[in-house]
C-alpha positions in Angstrom: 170.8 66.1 196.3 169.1 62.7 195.9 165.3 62.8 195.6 165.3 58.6 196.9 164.1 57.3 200.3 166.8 56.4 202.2 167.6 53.4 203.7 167.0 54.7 207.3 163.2 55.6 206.8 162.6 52.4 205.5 162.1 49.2 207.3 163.7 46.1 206.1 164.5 43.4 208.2 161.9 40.7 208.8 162.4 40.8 212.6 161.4 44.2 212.8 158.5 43.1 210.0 157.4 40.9 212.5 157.4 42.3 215.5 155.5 45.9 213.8 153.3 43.3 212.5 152.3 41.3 215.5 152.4 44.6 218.0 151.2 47.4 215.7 147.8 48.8 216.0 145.9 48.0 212.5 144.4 50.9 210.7 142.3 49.3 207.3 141.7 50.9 204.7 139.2 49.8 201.6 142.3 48.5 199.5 145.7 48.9 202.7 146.4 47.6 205.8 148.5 50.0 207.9 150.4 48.9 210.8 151.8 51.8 213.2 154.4 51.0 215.8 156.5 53.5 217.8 159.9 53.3 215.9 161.6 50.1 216.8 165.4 51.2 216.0 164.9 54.8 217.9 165.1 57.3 215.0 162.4 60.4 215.4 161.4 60.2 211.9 159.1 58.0 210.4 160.2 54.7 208.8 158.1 52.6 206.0 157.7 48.9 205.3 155.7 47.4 202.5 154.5 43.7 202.0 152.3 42.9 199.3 151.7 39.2 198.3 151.7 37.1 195.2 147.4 37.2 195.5 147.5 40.6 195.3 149.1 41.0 191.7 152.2 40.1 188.9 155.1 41.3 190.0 154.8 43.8 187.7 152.0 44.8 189.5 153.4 44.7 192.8 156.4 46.9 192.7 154.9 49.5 190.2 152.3 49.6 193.8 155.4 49.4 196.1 157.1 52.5 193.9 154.0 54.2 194.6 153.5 53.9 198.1 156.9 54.9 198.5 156.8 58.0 196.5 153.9 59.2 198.9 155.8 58.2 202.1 158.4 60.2 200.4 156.1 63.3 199.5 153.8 63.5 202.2 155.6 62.6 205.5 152.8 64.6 207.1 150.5 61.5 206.3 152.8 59.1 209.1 153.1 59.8 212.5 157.1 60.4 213.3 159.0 58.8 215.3 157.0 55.6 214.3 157.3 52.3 211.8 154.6 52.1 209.2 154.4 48.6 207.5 151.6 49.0 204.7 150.3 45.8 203.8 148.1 45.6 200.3 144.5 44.3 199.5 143.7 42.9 196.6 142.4 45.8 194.1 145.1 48.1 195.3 147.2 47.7 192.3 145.0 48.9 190.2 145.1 52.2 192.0 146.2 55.4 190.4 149.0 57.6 192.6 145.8 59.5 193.1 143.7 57.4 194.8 146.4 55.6 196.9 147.1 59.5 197.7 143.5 60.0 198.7 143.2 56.9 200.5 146.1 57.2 202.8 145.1 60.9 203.6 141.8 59.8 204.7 143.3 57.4 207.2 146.1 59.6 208.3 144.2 60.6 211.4 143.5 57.2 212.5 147.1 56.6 211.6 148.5 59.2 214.1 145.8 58.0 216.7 147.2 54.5 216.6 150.4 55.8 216.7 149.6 57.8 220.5 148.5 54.5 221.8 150.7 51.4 220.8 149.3 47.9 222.1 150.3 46.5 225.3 152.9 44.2 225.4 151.8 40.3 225.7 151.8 38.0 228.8 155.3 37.0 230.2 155.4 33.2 228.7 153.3 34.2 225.4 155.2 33.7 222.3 154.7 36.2 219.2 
């Protein structure tokens, strides 16, 4: 049996980027962003999205962070609420975070997390684009 995330619990299309993006509630952390939006495709487990720009790090950098992050989604599903999309978006600083810390970081927001999650934001005025 594979120990990977598969490609249903992650989120990859920029539409869906987007629109968890611009209708997520925001949960911030010292060194994450963390957008929670009830799952967009319909599945009832949780699905992760990470975006981390070029200011943030080398790209060395930023997918040794992105492997992380992943590897705690994939570990700790108890952090994310289910049946939700999760787009983590990184501060600078945040690469040079040990599993540890991002660990520690994402358990102390994981109420707040779940709390967002129970009340999604309204959606905008007919005529208002996104």
């Amino acid at each position: 049996m594979s120990e990977g995330l598969p490609p249903g619990h992650r989120v990859k299309k920029r539409g869906e980027f987007r629109r968890i993006q611009g209708r997520g509630r925001k949960v911030h952390t010292r060194h994450l962003i963390l957008l929670v939006h009830p799952s967009l495709c319909g599945a009832d487990h949780a699905r992760l999205g990470v975006t981390i720009t070029k200011k943030v790090g080398n790209a060395v950098a930023r997918n040794r962070l992105r492997r992380l992050l992943r590897e705690i989604f994939r570990r700790h599903r108890e952090l994310f609420p289910p049946a939700s999309d999760v787009v983590i978006v990184a501060k600078r600083g945040a690469p040079t975070l040990s599993y540890a810390a991002l660990l520690s970081e994402l358990r102390r927001a994981s109420k707040a997390l779940h709390r967002a999650a129970a009340e999604p934001k309204p959606p905008p005025p007919r005529g208002e684009r996104q």
